[in-house]
C-alpha positions, 0 to 999 in steps of 0.5 A: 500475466508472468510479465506482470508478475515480474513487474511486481517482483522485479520492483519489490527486489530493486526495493529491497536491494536498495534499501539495503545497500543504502541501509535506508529504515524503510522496508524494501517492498514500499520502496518496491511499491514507489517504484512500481506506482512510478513505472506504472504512471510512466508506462500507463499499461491498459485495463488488459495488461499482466500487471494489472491482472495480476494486481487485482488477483493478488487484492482477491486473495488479499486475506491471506497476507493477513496470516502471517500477521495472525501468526505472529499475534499467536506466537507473540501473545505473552510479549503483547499482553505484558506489553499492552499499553505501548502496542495499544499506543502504536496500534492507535497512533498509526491509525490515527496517522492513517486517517489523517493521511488519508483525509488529507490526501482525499481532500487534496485530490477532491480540490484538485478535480475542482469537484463541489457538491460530489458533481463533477464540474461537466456533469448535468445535475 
């Protein structure tokens, strides 16, 4: 399990590292996230590994990373009332750019499994 957790933290800190020594205008733990989508696709660890324990505890307490967000809310409520209309923008743009990015790459990945009907091409009907 700590072995996994320094998977995690070893690629969000080559993320970070390379982001600023690059000065890239991605923020380093996507970076880190890329990294660690390539290393677990090459090392295919299995259903018991570290890293993916310690994954699926950190997506159980994934609530809590939304603190810092609502903190940020609260302390920054002035600036996000005068400001309304582009924070609304934004809020709407990036959804609306999430739910394109996400249809798109579902609609790709449906194709690519040749899936027709929700049936897998294999199974009986």
């Amino acid at each position: 399990m700590i072995n996994g957790a320094l998977w995690l933290l070893g690629c969000q800190l080559v993320g970070e590292v390379v982001v600023r020594w690059l000065g890239l205008p991605v923020p380093g733990p996507v970076l880190g996230m890329v990294l660690l989508f390539g290393v677990l696709s090459v090392r295919r660890p299995g259903p018991g590994s570290g890293t993916l324990r310690v994954a699926d505890g950190l997506l159980r307490h994934l609530q809590l990373l939304f603190v810092p967000v609502t903190v940020g809310i609260m302390v920054h409520a002035a600036a996000i009332r005068e400001q309304w209309v582009p924070v609304t923008g934004g809020l709407v743009l990036s959804w609306a750019a999430g739910l394109v990015t996400v249809a798109g790459l579902a609609t790709l990945l449906v194709r690519r499994r040749g899936v027709t009907g929700g049936a897998t091409p294999g199974e009986a009907s």
